[in-house]
C-alpha positions as CSV (number, residue, x, y, z in Angstrom):
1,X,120.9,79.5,20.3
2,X,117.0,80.7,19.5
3,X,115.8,77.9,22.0
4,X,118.2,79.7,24.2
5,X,116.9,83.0,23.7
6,X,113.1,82.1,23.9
7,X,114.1,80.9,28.0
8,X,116.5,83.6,28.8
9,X,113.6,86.4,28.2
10,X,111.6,84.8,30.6
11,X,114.7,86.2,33.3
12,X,115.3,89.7,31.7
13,X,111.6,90.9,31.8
14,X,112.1,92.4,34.9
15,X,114.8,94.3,34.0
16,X,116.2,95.1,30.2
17,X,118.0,96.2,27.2
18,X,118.5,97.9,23.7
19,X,120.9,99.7,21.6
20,X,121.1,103.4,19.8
21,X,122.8,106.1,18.0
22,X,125.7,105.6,15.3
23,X,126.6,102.1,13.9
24,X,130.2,101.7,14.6
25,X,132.6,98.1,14.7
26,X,135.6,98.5,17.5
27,X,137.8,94.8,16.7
28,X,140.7,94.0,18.4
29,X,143.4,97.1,19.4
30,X,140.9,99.7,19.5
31,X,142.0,102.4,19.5
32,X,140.3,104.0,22.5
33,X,142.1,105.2,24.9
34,X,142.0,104.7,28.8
35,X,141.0,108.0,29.6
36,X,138.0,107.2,27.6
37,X,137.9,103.7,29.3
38,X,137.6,105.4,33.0
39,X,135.4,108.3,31.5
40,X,132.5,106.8,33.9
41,X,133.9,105.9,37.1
42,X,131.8,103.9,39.8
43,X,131.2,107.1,41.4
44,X,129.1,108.6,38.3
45,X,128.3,105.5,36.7
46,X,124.9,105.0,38.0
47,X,122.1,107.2,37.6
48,X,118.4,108.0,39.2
49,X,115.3,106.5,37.1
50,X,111.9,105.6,37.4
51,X,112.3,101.4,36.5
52,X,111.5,99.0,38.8
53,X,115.0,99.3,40.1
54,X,115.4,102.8,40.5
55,X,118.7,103.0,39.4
56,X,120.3,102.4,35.7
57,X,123.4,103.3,33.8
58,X,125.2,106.4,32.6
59,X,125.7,104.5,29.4
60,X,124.3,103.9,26.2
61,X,124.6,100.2,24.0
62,X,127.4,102.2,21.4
63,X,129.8,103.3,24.0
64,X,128.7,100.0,26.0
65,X,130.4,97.7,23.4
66,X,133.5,100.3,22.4
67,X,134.8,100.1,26.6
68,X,133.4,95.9,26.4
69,X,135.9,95.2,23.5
70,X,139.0,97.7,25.1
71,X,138.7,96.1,28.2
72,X,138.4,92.6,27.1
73,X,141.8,93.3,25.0
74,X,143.5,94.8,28.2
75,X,142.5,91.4,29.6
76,X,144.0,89.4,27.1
77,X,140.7,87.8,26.2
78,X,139.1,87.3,22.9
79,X,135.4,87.5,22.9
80,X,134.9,90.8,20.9
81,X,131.5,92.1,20.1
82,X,130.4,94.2,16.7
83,X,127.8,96.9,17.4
84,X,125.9,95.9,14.0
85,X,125.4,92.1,15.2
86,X,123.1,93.5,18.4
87,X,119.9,91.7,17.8
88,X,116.3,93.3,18.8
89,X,114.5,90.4,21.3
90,X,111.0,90.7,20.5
91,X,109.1,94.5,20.7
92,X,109.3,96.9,23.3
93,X,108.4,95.5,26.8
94,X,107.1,97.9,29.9
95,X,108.2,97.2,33.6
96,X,106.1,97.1,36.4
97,X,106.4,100.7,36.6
98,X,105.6,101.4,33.1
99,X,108.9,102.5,31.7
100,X,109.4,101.1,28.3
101,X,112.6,99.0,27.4
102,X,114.2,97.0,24.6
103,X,115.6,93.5,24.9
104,X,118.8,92.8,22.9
105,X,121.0,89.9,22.2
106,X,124.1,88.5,21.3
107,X,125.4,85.2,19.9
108,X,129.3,84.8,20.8
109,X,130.4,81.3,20.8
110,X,128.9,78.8,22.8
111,X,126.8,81.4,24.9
112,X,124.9,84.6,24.0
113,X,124.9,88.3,25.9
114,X,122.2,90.8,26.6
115,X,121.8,93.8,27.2
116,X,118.5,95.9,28.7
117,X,118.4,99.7,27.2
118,X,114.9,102.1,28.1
119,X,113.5,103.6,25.1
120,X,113.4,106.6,26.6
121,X,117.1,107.7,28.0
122,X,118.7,104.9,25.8
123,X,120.7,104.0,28.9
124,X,121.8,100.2,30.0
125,X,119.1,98.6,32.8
126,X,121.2,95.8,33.3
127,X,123.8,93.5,31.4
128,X,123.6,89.2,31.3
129,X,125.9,86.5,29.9
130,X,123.9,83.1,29.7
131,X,124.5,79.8,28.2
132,X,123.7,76.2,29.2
133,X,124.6,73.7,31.9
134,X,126.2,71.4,29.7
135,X,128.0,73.9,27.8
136,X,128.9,75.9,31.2
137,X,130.9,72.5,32.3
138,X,132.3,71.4,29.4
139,X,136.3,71.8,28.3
140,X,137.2,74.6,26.0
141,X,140.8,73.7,25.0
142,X,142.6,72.9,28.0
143,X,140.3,74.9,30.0
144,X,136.5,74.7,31.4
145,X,134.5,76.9,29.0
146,X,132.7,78.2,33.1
147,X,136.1,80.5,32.9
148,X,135.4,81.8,29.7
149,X,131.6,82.6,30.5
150,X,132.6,84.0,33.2
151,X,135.1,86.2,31.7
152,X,132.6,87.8,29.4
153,X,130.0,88.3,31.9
154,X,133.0,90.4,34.4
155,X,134.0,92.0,31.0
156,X,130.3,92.9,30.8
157,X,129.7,94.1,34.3
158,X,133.1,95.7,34.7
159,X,132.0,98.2,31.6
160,X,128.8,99.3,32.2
161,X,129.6,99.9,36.2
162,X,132.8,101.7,35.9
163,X,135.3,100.1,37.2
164,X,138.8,99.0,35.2
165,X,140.8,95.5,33.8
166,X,141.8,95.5,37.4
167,X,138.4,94.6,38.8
168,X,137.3,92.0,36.2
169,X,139.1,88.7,38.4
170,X,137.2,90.0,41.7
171,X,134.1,90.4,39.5
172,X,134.5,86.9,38.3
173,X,134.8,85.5,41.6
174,X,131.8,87.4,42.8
175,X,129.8,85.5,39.6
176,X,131.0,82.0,40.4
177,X,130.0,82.6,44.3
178,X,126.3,82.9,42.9
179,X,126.6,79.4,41.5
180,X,126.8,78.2,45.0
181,X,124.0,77.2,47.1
182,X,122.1,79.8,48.3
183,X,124.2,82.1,46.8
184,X,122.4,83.1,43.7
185,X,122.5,86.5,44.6
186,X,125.3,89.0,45.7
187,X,125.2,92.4,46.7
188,X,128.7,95.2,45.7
189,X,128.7,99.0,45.6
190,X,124.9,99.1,44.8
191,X,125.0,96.7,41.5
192,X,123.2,93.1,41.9
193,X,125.2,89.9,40.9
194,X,122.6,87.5,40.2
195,X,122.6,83.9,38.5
196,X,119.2,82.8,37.3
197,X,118.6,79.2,36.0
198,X,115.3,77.6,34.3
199,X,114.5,74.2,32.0
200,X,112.4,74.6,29.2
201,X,111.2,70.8,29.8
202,X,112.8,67.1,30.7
203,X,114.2,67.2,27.1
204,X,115.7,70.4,27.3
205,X,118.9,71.5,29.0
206,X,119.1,73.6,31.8
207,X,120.1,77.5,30.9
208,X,121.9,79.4,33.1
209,X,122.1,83.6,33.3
210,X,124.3,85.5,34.7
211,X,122.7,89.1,34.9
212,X,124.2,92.6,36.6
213,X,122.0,95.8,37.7
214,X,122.3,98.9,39.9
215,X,119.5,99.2,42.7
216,X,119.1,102.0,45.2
217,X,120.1,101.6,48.9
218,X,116.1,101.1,49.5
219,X,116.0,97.9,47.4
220,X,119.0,96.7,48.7
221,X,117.8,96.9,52.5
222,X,114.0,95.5,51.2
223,X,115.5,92.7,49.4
224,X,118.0,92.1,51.9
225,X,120.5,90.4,49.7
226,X,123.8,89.5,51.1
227,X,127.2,91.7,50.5
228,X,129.8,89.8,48.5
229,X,133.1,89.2,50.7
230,X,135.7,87.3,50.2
């Protein structure tokens, strides 16, 4: 997964992530509870800041992977994360307005998460699930392993922007739209769906990385990225 790891930075610069605070492990039946689960809401789960996007969330890399691990259980999936096995990505990096960020990742299986934290706030930039072509298209069991990556990259998105269990199938749909042609990016509620691909060289395989951000409404009309319907 390094060779992995050493590509996928090359997509999070621009954005971010880190963790912070109190080492805790939530496993399988956590006990959190779903008040705590909708504690941030879509409506408050974005906040102002100075990064290149202007926007990041109300949420720090602890609390991040506590609601990750409830929600994927009220899925019914089984990709649970452990606060201690966050790994630092290199040192601190800046943004092209000078905030300050840490890069974290995350080996799970055949693909590897990341998360974008300031140094600062010790809030979430953004949230990614990347793996590889050849691993994206191959069978898991009975199923493609694309389901299960894409599972863990709704999980993801779903817990850092506020939303519920309810919303991870629609958020999985908007991810696989970005795999189509022209489609790579994809606008909802002010967060960026965005699939970013890249080859090391002719010997390597491709790498794929799903990645999920807030923007303000300015970046959204300069970018002009199209609004995800169904």
């Amino acid at each position: 997964m390094k060779k992995i790891v050493s590509l996928l930075l090359a997509f999070i610069l621009a954005f971010s992530f880190t963790a912070c605070g109190e080492k805790k492990t939530i496993v399988k039946g956590s006990t959190a509870s779903l008040d705590e689960i909708l504690a941030y809401t879509k409506y408050n789960a974005q906040e102002n800041s100075s990064n290149v996007n202007g926007r990041r969330y109300n949420i720090n890399i602890d609390t991040f992977t506590e609601h990750y691990n409830e929600l994927m259980f009220r899925f019914g999936g089984d990709d649970y994360i452990n606060i201690e096995d966050w790994k630092r990505l290199g040192e601190t990096k800046t943004d092209a307005n000078g905030v300050q960020y840490y890069c974290y990742y995350y080996d799970i299986d055949k693909a590897e998460l990341t998360v974008s934290v300031e140094v600062v706030s010790k809030k979430i930039m953004n949230v990614g699930c990347g793996t590889t072509m050849s691993k994206y298209v191959s069978i898991d069991g009975e199923h493609q392993y694309s389901d299960r990556v894409l599972t863990m990259a709704a999980v993801m998105a779903v817990t850092v922007g506020g939303y519920t269990s309810d919303d991870i199938e629609l958020f999985k749909k908007i991810f696989n739209q970005t795999t189509l042609e022209n489609q790579n990016s994809l606008a909802y509620e002010n967060n960026i769906f965005n699939l970013s691909t890249g080859k090391k060289d002719e010997n390597k395989d491709s790498t794929m990385l799903f990645r999920y951000f807030p923007v303000t409404d300015e970046h959204l009309t300069e970018w002009n990225i199209p609004t995800y319907s169904e």
